[in-house]
C-alpha positions in Angstrom: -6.6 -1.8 17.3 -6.1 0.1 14.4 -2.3 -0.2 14.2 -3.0 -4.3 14.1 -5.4 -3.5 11.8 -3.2 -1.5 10.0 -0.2 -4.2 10.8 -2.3 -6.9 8.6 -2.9 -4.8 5.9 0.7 -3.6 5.2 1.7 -7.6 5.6 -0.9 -8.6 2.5 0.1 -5.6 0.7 3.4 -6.1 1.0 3.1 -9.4 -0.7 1.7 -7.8 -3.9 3.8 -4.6 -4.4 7.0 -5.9 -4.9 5.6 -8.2 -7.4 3.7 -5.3 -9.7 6.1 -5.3 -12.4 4.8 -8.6 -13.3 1.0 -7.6 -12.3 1.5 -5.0 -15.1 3.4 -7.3 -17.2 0.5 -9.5 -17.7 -2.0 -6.9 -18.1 0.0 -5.8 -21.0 -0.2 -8.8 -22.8 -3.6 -9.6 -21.4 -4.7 -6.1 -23.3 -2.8 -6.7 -26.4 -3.6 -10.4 -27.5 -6.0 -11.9 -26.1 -9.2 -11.9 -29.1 -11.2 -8.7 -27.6 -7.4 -6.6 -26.9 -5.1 -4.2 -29.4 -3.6 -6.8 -31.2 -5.5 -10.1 -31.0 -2.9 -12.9 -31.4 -3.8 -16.3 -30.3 -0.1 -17.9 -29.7 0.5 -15.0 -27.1 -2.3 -15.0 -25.9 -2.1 -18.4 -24.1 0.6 -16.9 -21.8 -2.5 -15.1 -19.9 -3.7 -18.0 -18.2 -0.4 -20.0 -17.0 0.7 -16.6 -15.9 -2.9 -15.6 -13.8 -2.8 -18.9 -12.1 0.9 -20.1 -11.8 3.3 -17.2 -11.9 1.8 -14.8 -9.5 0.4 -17.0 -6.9 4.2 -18.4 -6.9 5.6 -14.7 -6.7 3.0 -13.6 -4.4 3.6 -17.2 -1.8 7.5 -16.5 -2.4 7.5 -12.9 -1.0 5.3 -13.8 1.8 7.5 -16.4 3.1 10.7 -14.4 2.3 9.1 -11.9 4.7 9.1 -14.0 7.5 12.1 -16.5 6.9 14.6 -14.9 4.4 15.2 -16.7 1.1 14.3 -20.5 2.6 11.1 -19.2 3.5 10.3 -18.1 0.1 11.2 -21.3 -1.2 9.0 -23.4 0.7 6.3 -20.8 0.9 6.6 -21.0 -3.5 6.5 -25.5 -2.9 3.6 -25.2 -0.8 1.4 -22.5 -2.6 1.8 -25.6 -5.9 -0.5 -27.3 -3.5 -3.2 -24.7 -3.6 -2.8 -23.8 -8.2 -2.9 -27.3 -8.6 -5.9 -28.0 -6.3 -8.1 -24.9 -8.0 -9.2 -24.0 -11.1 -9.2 -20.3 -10.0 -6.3 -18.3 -9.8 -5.4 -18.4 -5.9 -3.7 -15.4 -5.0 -5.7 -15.7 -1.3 -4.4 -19.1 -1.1 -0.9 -18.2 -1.8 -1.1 -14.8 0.6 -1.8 -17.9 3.1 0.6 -20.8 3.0 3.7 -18.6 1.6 4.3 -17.1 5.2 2.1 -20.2 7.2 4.8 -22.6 5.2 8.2 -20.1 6.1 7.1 -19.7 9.8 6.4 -23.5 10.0 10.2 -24.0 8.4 11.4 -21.2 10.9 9.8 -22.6 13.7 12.1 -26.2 12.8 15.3 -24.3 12.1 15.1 -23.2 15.2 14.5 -26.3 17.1 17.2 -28.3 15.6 19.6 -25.3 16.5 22.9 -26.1 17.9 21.6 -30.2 17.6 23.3 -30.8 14.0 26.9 -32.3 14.0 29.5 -30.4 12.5 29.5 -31.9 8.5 25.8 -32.5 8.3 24.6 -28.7 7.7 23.9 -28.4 4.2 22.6 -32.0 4.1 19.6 -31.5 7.0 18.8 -28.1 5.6 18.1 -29.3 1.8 16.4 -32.5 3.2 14.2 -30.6 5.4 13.5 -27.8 3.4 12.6 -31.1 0.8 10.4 -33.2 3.2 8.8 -30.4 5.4 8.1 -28.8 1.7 6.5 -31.6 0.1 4.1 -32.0 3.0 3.0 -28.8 3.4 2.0 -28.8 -0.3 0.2 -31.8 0.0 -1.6 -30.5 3.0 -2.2 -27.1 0.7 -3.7 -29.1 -1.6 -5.9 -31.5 0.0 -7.3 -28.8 2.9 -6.5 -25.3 2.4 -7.5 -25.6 -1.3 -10.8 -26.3 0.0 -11.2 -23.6 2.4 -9.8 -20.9 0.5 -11.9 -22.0 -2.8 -15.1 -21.3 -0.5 -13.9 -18.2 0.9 -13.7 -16.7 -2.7 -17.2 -18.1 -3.5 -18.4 -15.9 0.1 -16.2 -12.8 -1.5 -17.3 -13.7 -5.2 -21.4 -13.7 -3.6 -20.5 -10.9 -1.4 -19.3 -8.8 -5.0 -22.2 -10.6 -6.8 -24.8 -9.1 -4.2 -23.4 -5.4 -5.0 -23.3 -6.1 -9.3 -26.6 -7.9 -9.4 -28.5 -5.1 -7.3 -26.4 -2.2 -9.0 -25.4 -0.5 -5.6 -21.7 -1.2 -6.1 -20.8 2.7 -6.0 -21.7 1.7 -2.0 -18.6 0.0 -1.9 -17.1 3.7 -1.3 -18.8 3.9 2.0 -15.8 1.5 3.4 -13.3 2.1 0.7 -12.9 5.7 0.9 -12.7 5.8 5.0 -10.6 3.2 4.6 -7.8 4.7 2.3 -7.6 7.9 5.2 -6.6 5.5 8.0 -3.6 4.4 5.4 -5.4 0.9 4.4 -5.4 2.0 0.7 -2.5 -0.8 -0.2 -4.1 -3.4 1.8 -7.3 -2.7 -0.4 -6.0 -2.5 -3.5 -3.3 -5.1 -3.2 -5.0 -7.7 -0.9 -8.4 -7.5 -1.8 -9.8 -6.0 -4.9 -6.7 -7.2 -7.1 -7.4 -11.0 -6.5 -11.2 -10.5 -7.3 -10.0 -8.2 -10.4 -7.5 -10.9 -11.6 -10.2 -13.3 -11.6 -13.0 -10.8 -13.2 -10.3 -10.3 -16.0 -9.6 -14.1 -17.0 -13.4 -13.8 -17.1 -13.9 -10.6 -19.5 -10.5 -9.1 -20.3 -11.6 -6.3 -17.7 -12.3 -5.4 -14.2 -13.9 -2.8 -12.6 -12.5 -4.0 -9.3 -9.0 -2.1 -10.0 -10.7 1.1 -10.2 -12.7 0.9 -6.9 -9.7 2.0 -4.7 -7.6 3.7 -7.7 -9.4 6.3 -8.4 -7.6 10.0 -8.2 -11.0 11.8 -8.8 -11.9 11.8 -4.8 -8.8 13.1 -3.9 -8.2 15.4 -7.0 -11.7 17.2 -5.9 -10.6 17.5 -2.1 -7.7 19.4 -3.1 -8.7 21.5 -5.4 -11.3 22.4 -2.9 -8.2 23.6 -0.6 -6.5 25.5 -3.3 -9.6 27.9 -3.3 -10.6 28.1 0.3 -7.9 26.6 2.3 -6.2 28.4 5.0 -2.1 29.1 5.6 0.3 26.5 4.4 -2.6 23.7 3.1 -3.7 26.0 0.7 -0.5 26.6 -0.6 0.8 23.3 -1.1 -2.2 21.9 -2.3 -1.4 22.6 -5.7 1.8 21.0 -5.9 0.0 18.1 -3.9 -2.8 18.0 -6.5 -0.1 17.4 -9.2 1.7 14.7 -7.5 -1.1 12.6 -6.4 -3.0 12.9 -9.9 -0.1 11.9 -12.1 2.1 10.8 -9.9 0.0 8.5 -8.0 0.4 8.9 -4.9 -2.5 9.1 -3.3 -1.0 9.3 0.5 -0.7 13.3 -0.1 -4.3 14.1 -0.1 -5.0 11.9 3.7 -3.9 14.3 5.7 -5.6 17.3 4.2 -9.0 15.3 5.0 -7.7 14.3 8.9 -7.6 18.0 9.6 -11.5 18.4 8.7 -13.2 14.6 8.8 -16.3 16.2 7.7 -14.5 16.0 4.4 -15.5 12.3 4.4 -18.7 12.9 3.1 -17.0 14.2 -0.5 -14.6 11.8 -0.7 -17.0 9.2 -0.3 -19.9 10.8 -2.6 -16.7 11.9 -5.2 -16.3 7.6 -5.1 -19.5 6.3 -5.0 -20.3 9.1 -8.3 -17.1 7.5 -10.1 -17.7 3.7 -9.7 -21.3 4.8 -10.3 -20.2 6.3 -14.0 -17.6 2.8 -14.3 -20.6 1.1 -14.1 -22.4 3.1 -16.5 -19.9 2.4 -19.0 -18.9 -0.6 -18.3 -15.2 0.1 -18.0 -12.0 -1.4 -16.2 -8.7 -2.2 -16.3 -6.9 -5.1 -17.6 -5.1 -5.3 -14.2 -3.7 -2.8 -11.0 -2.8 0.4 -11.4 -0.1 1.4 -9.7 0.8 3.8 -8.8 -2.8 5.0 -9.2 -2.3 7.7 -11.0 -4.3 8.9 -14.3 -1.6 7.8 -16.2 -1.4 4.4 -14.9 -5.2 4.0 -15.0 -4.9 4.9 -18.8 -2.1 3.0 -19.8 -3.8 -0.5 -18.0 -7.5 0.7 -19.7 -9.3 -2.0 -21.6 -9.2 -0.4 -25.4 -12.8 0.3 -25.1 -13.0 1.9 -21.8 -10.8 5.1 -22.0 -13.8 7.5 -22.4 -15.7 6.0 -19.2 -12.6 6.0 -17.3 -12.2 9.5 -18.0 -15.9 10.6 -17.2 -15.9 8.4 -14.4 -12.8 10.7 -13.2 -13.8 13.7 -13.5 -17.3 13.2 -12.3 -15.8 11.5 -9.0 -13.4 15.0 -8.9 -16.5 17.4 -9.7 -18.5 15.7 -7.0 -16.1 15.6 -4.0 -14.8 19.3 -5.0 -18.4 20.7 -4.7 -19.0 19.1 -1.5 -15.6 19.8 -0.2 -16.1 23.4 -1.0 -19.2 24.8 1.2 -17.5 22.0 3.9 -14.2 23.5 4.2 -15.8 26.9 3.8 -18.5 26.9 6.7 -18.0 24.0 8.5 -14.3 23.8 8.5 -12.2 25.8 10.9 -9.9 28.4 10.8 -6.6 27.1 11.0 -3.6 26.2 9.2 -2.1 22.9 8.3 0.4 23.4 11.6 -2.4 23.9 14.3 -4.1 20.7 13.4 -1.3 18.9 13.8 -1.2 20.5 17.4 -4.4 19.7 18.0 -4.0 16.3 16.6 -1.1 15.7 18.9 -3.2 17.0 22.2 -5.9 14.2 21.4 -3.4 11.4 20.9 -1.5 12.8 24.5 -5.0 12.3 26.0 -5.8 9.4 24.2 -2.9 6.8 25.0 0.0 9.2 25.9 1.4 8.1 22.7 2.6 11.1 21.3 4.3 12.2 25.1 6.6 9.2 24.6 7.7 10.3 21.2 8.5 13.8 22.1 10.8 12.9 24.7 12.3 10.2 22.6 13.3 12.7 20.1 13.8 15.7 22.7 16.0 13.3 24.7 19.4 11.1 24.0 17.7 7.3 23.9 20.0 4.2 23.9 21.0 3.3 20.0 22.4 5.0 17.2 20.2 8.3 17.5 21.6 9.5 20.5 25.3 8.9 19.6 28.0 10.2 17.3 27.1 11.6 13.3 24.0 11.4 11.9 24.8 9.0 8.8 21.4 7.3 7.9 17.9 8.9 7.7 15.0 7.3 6.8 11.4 8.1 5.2 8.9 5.4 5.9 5.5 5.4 4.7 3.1 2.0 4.3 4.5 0.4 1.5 7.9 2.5 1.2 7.5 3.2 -2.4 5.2 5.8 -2.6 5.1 9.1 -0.4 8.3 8.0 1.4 10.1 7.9 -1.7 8.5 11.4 -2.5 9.4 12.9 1.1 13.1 11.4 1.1 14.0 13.4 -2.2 12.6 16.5 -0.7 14.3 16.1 2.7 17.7 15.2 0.3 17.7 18.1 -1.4 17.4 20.2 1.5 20.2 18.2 3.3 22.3 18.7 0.0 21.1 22.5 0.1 22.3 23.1 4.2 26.1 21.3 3.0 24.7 17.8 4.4 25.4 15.8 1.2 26.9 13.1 2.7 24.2 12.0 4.6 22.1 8.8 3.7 18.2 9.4 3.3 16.6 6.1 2.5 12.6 5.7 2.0 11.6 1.8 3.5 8.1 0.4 4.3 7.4 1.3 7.8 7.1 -2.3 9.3 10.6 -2.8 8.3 13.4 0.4 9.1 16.5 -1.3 9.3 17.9 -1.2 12.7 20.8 1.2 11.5 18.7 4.1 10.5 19.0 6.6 13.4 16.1 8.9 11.9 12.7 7.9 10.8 10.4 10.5 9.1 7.0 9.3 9.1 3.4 10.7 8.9 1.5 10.8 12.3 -1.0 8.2 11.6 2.2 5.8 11.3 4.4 6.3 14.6 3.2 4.0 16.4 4.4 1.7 14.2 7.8 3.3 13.0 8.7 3.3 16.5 8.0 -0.4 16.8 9.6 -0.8 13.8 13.0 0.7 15.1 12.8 1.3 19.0 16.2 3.3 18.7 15.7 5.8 16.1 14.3 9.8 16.4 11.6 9.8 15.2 10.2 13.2 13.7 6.3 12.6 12.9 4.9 15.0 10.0 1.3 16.3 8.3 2.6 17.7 5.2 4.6 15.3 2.7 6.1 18.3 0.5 5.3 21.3 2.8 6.4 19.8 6.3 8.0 22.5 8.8 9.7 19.7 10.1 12.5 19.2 7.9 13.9 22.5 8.1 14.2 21.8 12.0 15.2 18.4 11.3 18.4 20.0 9.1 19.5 22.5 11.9 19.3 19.6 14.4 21.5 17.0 12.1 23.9 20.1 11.4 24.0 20.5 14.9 25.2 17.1 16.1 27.4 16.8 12.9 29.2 20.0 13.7 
């Protein structure tokens, strides 16, 4: 369940993150021009709006259908998401995240009946006339029903939000949030949910408080800290070098696993939240649009000009909070172990769980059919959820420790783990996401880890590929 869960979230995420160079692109100019922002300048300024309600539902609807049928998917998906801008007066990023991919499997689904039935000549003509026709409809259909249905869906989210504003008890919203981000949902949060509602909030009032909910380092910052003082063995030491990364660097996929080997730490992760979005409120803060990566420094740099000092308390109370509660948590109630023996114990509940993990192991302890079990190693791969973030992070450590043991020739790729490409024949992935890696790739090793920067792994990984190389 989780995995589908999991599955979902990745597929609305994925929409959104290869698009945030425009997400930011418009929050710049949102922040500098419109009449409340830096430099108030009313010919810029009326790019905002075309840009809110045309340009990123289009991006959004065209990488959605790409995902699911190549280039001709994103094309239809970007004709039938017109449908849905036209048909609102909101911006409709839900309604794009819907009939981008709905419209490219619908075109998929034709390509693949009329397979084999075209005469030789009449290619190009039946796919442009199709893609044309099939297109057109589609965006009629967006307008005249989905429109509708979406439209009320954000009035059900917009009362759901209103219900939490109006009765001041949004800080509760860390309750879900915060659990949530553990289990590796954080992207499907950020990008799928809170970022639509923010987009709208900020056409509204320049700002939202919506792209700080999920963003926030304080929470995490706090836990870690927390395990630079009283952690045990190898968690305590690489805790510092994790604290750095995920506060400025934004990655926020470092501090997850610290919490999976004590879940009581919940409970200050949650209260470090609920005590930040509580101080956001306060001051009424936000950000002229996502942050991401959510580091400090990209919170700062998408601030509204007046909010920098709340986003800044609102930090370090959220840190403050989750590191005193972390503390007397990891100190008493945590146990006595190192970063390496709650993997194993980790490991033994999955093997009684599903038998998950048993399958793995002799995948990688065993030659399996494909690549992996043949010939050089050539291509490794880092997958994380998104493959931007911690696998980017992990394949430059795992690089330089190839190039280090006389491996340099050896690919190391980092790649969103719903998609490893079928010639990898190593996938390096956290534990929470092996299940899916080895859906991803049925063929390739796969060598789970804990630790992004600390991982014991890698150094068996590199006497196993010098090994089989030699």
């Amino acid at each position: 369940m989780k995995e589908k869960v999991q599955v979902f979230g990745r597929f609305l995420s994925g929409m959104v993150m290869p698009n945030i160079g425009a997400f930011i692109a418009w929050g710049l100019i949102t922040a500098l021009f419109i009449e409340t922002g830096w430099l108030p300048n009313e010919n810029f300024a009326k790019m905002v709006s075309p840009m809110s309600s045309v340009l990123l539902p289009l991006l959004i609807a065209y990488t959605g259908g790409e995902v699911v049928a190549g280039k001709r998917g994103g094309v239809i998906g970007t004709i039938a998401a017109m449908g849905v801008i036209a048909g609102s007066d909101v911006p409709m990023f839900i309604g794009a995240m819907v009939v981008g991919p709905l419209s490219a499997w619908i075109i998929k689904k034709f390509d693949k009946a009329v397979e084999g039935r075209i005469k030789a000549g009449f290619e190009m003509l039946v796919n442009n006339f199709s893609l044309g026709i099939i297109g057109a409809l589609l965006a009629l259909v967006s307008m005249a029903a989905v429109t509708p249905l979406v439209s009320m869906l954000n009035q059900a989210m917009s009362a759901g939000v209103g219900f939490f504003v109006d009765h001041g008890i949004l800080p509760l919203t860390s309750l879900f949030i915060e659990p949530a981000k553990v289990l590796f949902l954080n992207n499907a949060i950020n990008h799928g949910i809170l970022s639509p509602m923010g987009i709208q909030q900020v056409e509204q009032t320049g700002k939202s408080i919506f792209f700080l909910l999920e963003a926030n380092p304080g929470p995490g910052l706090g836990i870690l800290l927390a395990y630079c003082l009283v952690g045990k063995g190898s968690a305590k030491s690489s805790a510092p070098g994790a604290a750095i990364i995920h506060f400025f660097g934004g990655i926020h996929e470092i501090y997850f696993p610290y919490i999976l080997m004590n879940p009581f730490l919940l409970l200050a992760v949650i209260a470090g939240g609920a005590s930040g979005v509580f101080c956001f409120t306060l001051f009424q803060v936000g950000l002229t649009s996502a942050a991401s990566p959510g580091s400090f420094l990209a919170i700062m740099m998408m601030a509204e000009r007046h909010s920098y000092l709340g986003i800044i308390i609102g930090v370090a109370v959220a840190a403050a909070v989750s590191f005193v509660i972390a503390l007397p948590l990891l100190k008493f109630m945590g146990r006595d172990t190192s970063l390496e023996e709650a993997q194993q114990k980790k490991d033994a509940m999955k093997r009684q769980a599903k038998g998950i993990k048993d399958e793995r192991e002799t995948q990688a302890q065993a030659p399996a059919s494909g690549s992996a079990a043949a010939g050089r190693i050539k291509k490794i791969a880092f997958a994380c959820d998104a493959g931007m973030g911690s696998s980017a992070m992990g394949a430059t450590v795992l690089k330089k420790k190839l190039t280090a043991a006389g491996l340099a020739g050896i690919e190391v790729i980092h790649t969103p783990v719903s998609s490893i490409p079928a010639d990898v024949q190593i996938v390096v992935t956290h534990q929470e996401l092996g299940e899916r890696a080895s859906h991803s790739n049925p063929n390739a090793r796969l060598v789970l880890i804990t630790n992004f920067l600390a991982a014991p792994e890698y150094e068996g990984l590199v006497e196993d590929v010098k090994k089989q190389n030699s």
